[in-house]
Structures are given as C-alpha cells and as structure tokens.
C-alpha positions in Angstrom: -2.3 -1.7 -14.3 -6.2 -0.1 -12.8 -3.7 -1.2 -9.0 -1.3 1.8 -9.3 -3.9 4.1 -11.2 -4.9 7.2 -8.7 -7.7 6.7 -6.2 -7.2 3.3 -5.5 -7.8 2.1 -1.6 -4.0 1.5 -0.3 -5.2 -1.6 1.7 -6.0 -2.9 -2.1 -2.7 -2.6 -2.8 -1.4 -4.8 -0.2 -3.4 -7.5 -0.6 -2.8 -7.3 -4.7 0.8 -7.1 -4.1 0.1 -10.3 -1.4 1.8 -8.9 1.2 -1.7 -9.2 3.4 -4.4 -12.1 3.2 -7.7 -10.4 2.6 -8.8 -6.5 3.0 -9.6 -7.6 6.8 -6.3 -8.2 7.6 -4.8 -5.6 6.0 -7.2 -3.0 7.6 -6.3 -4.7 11.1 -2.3 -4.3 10.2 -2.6 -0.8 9.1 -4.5 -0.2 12.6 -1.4 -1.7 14.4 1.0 0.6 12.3 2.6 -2.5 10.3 1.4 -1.3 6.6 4.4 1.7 5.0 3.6 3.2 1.7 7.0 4.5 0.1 8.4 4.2 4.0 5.9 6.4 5.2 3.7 4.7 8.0 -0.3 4.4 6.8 -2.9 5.8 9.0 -5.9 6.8 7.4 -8.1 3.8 6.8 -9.6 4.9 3.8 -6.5 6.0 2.5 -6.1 6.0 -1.4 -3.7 6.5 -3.9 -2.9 9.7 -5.2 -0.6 10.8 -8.3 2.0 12.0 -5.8 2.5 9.0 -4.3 4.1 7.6 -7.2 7.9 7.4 -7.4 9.1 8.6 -10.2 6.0 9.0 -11.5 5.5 5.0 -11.9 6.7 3.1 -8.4 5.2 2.2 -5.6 7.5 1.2 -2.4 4.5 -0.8 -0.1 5.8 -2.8 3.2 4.3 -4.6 6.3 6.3 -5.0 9.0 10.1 -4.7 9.2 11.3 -7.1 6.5 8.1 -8.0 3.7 8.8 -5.1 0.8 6.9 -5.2 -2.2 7.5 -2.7 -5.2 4.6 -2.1 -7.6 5.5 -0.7 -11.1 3.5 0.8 -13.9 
C-alpha cells in the first residue's frame, strides 16, 4: 500500500503497523533508541523511507524494543 511506497515518515510506519500509539509516542521512542528499521537503530527524526530500505525490494523489518517485531509487505 501508499505505507511502504518511498518517502514515507518511518514513525508513520510504526504507528500503521501499531507497534506505537500515536506519532508522539513514536517520535519519543525513536528519541530513546527503541524504534529499528530492518535491525538498524532509527535516529533521524524526520527519517523517511527510501527504495533501499526495502528487503527484497518489497519487506519492511520495523521493531520497538527488544521483542515487538512487525513485518510490512508490499
């Protein structure tokens, strides 16, 4: 779906995939290092999605925390 297409805020993504409450939340979590896009830790706030970041061209690997995974397909 428009979720996964390229340019996309991350923290979007995370509240889509309900792995965070609101935006708010999710901009607080990725400020305490919790939020992990395809394993990689976030950092960027405004962060979107690019092409790249796509596994296999059409997965996306989002966590928060240790043990809350979510994986987004196209």
């Amino acid at each position: 779906g428009a979720l996964d297409e390229p340019g996309v805020p991350v923290i979007e993504l995370f509240v889509a995939a309900g792995l965070c409450p609101s935006k708010g939340q999710a901009r607080k979590d990725l400020e305490g290092g919790g939020l992990y896009l395809n394993n990689h830790r976030l950092t960027e706030i405004d962060r979107r999605l690019k092409a790249t970041d796509l596994l296999f061209g059409k997965h996306l690997l989002l966590r928060k925390g240790r043990k809350n995974y979510v994986v987004l397909s196209r």
